[in-house]
N, C-alpha and C positions, 0 to 999 in steps of 0.2 A: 775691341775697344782699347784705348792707348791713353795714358794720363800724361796731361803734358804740364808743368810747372808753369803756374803764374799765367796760365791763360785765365780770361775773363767766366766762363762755363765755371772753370774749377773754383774761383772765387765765390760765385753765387751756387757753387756746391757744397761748400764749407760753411754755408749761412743758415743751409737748412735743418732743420729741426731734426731731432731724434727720429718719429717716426715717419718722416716723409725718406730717411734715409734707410729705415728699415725695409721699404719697396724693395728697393734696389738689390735684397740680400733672397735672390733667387740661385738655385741648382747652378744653372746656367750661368750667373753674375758670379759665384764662387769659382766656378773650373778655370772662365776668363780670369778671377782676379788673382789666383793663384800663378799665373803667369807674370804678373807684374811684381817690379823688385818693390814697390812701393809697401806689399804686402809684407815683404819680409823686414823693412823700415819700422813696421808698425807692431809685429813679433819683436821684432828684436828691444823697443819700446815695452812692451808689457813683460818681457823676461827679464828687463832693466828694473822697472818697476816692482816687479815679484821679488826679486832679491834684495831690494833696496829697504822696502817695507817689513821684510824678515830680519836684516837685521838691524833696521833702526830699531824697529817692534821688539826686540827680543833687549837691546838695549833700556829702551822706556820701560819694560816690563822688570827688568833690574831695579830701575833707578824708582818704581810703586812698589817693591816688595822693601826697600830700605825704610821705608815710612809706612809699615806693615798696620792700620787699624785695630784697636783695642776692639775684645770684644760686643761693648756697651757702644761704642761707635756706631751705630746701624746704617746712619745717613750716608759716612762717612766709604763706608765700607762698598755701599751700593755703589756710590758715584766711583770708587776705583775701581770695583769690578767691572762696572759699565765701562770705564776707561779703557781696561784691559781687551775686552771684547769686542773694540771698535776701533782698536790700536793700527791692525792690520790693513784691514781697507781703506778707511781715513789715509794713513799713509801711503797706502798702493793708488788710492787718489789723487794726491796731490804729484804724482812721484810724474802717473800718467797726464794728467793736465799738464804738465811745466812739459813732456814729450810732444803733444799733441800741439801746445802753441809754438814751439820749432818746428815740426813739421806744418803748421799751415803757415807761417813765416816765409819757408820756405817756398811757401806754395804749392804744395800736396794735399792730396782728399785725405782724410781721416778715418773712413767709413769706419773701423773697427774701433777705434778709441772710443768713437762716439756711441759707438756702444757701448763698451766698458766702462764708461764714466756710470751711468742710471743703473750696471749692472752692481757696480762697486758702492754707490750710492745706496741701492736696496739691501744689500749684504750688510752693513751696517745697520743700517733703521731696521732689518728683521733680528739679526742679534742681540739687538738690544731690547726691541718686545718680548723676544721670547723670554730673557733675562728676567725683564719686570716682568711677566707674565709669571715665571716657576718661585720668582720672591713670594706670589701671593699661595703659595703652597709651604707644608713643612718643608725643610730640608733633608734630601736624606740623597744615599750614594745612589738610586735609581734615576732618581727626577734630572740630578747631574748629566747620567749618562742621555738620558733624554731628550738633554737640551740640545747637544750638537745634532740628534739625529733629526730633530723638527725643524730647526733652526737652516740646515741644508735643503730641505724635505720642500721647507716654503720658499726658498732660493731658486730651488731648481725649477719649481712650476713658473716663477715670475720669470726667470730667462725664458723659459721657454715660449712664454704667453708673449713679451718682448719680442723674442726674434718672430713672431709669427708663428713658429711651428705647434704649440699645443692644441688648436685646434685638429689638425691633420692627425698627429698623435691620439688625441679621443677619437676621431672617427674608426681608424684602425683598432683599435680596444674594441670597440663598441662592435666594430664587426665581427669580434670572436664571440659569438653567442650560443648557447644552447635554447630549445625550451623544453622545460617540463611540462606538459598539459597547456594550460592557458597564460604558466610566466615564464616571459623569457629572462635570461640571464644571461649577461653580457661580462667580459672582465671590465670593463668600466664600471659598469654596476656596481662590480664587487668591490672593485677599488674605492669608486663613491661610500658604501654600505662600511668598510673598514672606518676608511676615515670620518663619518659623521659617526659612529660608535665613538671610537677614539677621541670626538670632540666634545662629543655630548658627555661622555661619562667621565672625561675629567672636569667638565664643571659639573657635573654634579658630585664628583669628591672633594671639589675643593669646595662647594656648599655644603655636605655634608662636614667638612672637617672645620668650616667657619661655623656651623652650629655647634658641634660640639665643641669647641674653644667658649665660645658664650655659654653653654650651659657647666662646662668646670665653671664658669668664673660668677655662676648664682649660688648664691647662700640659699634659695629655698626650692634646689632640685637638688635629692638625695644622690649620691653615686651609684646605685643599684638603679635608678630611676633615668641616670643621666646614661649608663650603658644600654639599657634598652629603649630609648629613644635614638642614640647614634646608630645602633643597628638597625634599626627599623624604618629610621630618616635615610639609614645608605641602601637598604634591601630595596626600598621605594623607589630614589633616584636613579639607580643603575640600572631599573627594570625597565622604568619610565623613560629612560635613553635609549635604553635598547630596542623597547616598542616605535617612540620616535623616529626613529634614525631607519626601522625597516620600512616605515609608512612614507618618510620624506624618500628614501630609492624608490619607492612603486612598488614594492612586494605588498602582496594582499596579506593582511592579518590573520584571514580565515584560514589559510594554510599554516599557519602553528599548531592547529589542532592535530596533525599528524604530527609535529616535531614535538607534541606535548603527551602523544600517546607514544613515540618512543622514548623519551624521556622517561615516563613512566615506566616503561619494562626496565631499564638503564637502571633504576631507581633500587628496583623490585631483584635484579639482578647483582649486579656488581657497586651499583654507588649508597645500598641500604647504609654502608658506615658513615659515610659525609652526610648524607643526610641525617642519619641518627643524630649526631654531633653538633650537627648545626642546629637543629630541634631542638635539643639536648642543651645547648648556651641559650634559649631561649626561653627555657624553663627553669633554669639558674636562675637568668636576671629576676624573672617574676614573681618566683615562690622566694627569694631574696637569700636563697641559702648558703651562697659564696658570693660574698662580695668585696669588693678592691680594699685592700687594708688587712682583710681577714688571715688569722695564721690556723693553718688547716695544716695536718698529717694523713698522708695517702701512702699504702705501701710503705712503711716505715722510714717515710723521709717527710721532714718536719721544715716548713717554708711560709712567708706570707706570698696573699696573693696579689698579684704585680698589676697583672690585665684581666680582663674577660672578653676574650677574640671570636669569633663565630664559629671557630671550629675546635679551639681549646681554650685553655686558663693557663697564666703562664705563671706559675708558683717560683720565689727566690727562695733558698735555702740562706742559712746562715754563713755557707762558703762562699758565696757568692756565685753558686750554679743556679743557670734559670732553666727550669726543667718544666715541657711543655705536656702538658695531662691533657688526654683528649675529654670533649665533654659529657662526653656518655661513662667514662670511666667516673666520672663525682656524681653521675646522676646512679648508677647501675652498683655501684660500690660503698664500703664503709667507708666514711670520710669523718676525721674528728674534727671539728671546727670550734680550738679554741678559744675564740672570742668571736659566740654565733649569737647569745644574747646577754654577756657580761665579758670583760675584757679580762677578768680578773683570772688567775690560777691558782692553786697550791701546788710546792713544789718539797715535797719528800725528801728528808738527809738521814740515812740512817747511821748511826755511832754505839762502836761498843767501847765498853772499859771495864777490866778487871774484876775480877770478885773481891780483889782488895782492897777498893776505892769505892766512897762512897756515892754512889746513884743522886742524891738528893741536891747536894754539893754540883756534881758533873752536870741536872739538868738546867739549876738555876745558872751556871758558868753558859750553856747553851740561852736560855735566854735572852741574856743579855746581848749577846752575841748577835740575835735574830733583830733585834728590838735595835742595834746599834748600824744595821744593815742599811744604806741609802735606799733602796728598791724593796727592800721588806714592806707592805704594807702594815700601817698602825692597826688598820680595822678592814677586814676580819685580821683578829688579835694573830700573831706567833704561838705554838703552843710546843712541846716537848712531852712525850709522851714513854713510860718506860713498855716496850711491847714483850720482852719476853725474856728467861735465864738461858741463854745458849751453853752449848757445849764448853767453848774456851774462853765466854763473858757473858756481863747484861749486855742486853740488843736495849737498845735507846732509838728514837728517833723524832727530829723537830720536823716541824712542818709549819710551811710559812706561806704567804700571800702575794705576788707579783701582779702589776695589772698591765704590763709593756712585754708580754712574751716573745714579740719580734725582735729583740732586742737580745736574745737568746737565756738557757734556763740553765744552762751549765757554767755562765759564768758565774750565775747566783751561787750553784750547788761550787763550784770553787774559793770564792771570796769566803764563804760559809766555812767551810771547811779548814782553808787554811789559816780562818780566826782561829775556830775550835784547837786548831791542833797546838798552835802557839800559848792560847789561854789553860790548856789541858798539862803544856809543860812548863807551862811558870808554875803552876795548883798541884804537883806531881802525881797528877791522874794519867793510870796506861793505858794506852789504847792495845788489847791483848791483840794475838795471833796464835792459830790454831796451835796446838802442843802434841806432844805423845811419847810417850812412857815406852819405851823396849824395856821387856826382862830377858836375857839368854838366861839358859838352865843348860846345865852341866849334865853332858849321858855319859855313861860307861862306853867304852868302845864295844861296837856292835851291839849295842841297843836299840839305837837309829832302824839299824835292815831289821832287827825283830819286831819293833811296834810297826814297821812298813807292811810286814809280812802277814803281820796279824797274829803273832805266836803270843 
């Protein structure tokens, strides 16, 4: 076959349509067409194209990060990221069109532009769904990474379905099969079975996470009530996908029953902890004994509670560490749970002072103190209490009422403190510290080794 310029044939070959030119892109049409320079006219057009779009692309994307969106922006913000994401083919579109009308000007076939035009077209319009598509999800660094691999993922099947080949492709899949007894299994299959999991069960998290947004935002579902509907609305949905997704492949249902009787030795074996745990956050939520807000002490670290996850509780401390408890540890273990049906605490300061100074004086100097405290509750009252004559003073101690323990107890017991000690030395009351008396006694030389010796 031989392309001649400006013959009449070639003309009414450039008229036709996308896929009437897709015929033409046979084994046999390719080996011929690699021998014509026309081919290499048309490479040389899309490597024109490919670098043109990079770096106009990479300019435009300069000149949207100087007008960077506020974060209240939302609208704003979509339509430049969308901008972004569509920067590249848009441009390697146009770049290749204005190639494609000099060469048919010229009077040459196109075949390959003409494909890359629907191919560059669809590259865009999938970017941009998938984009709007992961908008309707949280954001987080996973779904990010996510996006370019679907967004390629649905690209490649549309070339492929385009040039003709994906059919041929599933045939060969399909014909690597195994059977088990009465199912066959094909890698088609498996590939089919992957990806309808993978569809089904992101809509059902992203329903699961649009419900739980709506029930934060009701004033008359509790948070202990709104965690165990989320988990039980996602336990539901992903099961229910999962069953789906095997019944749309053609795997029969009634063969779980073996995958649910090794499951169960799995269970019984090696996964009794996951299981415990997840059991375990589901007797939390119900019997309501940790719940989100709550400041609990486990193991002598003292934190409010952040989440309730299915497999733990993620407790913050006052450092700012989020330290994850497994749920069988709060079910199986002592757990104090400061604010489990009153918010409220006392919080113990003990003070000594002197034997010199009088007690009565030093504890009303403490009340006041207590009573002068922004976070001290009025009621239940502050009180001051004398507990006992120590060795090197009185033991004194006030004790007082907080009802915000997340907020921490050591600043209390500091602000506290460093009143008292100010108010203690305008009043000149001491705060003692331990003491002790030496006497030496005087021996006669070698009396020492005689009372040693026992003489």
């Amino acid at each position: 076959m031989e392309y001649i310029a400006s013959s009449p044939d070639n003309h009414s070959m450039n008229a036709m349509d996308t896929e009437r030119v897709l015929d033409y892109l046979t084994p046999q049409y390719w080996l011929e067409l690699l021998q014509q320079p026309i081919l290499w006219l048309q490479v040389l057009v899309l490597l024109l194209s490919l670098l043109g779009a990079w770096l106009l692309g990479r300019q435009l994307r300069r000149y949207l990060q100087q007008g960077e969106p506020i974060a209240g922006q939302r609208l704003r913000r979509f339509t430049v990221s969308s901008v972004r994401r569509m920067l590249f083919p848009v441009v390697m579109l146009l770049l290749v069109l204005v190639g494609r009308s000099i060469l048919e000007g010229l009077g040459y076939q196109t075949l390959i532009l003409n494909v890359a035009v629907p191919l560059l077209l669809s590259l865009a319009a999938i970017r941009l769904l998938v984009y709007g598509l992961r908008k309707a999800y949280p954001d987080s660094p996973t779904l990010k990474a996510w996006e370019g691999i679907i967004s390629s993922s649905i690209w490649i099947l549309f070339a492929l379905h385009l040039l003709d080949w994906l059919k041929p492709i599933m045939a060969g899949m399909d014909a690597l099969a195994l059977r088990i007894g009465e199912t066959r299994i094909s890698l088609l299959s498996t590939l089919e079975l992957l990806l309808l999991v993978g569809v089904l069960m992101g809509v059902a998290f992203w329903i699961s996470s649009a419900l739980e947004r709506r029930m934060r935002n009701s004033i008359h579902v509790t948070p202990a009530l709104q965690v165990a509907l989320a988990k039980f609305i996602k336990f539901f949905l992903l099961t229910l996908a999962f069953l789906l997704a095997l019944n749309a492949v053609g795997i029969d249902l009634t063969t779980l029953t073996v995958f649910g009787g090794a499951l169960g030795v799995g269970i019984g074996f090696g996964l009794q902890r996951i299981a415990s745990n997840f059991i375990s956050g589901f007797i939390l939520v119900l019997d309501r004994s940790i719940r989100p807000g709550d400041v609990i002490s486990i193991g002598g670290k003292m934190g409010w509670v952040e989440a309730l996850r299915a497999r733990y509780v993620v407790v913050r401390s006052r450092d700012g560490v989020e330290t994850l408890v497994p749920n069988e540890n709060l079910v199986t273990s002592e757990v104090i749970n400061w604010s489990y049906s009153d918010p409220n605490v006392r919080v113990k300061i003990p003070v000594s002072i002197s034997y010199h100074d009088d007690p009565e004086q030093a504890m009303a100097i403490m009340m006041q103190i207590a009573q002068a405290n922004e976070r001290v509750l009025a009621e239940p009252a502050p009180s001051v209490r004398l507990m006992e004559f120590g060795d090197s003073g009185i033991h004194l101690e006030m004790r007082v009422w907080v009802n915000d323990p997340e907020e921490g107890l050591g600043s209390v017991r500091s602000a506290i403190n460093l009143a008292i000690w100010r108010a203690f030395k305008e009043a000149g009351i001491t705060i003692p510290f331990p003491q002790r008396d030496v006497h030496v006694r005087y021996t006669e030389p070698g009396q020492g080794d005689r009372l040693l010796s026992g003489e």
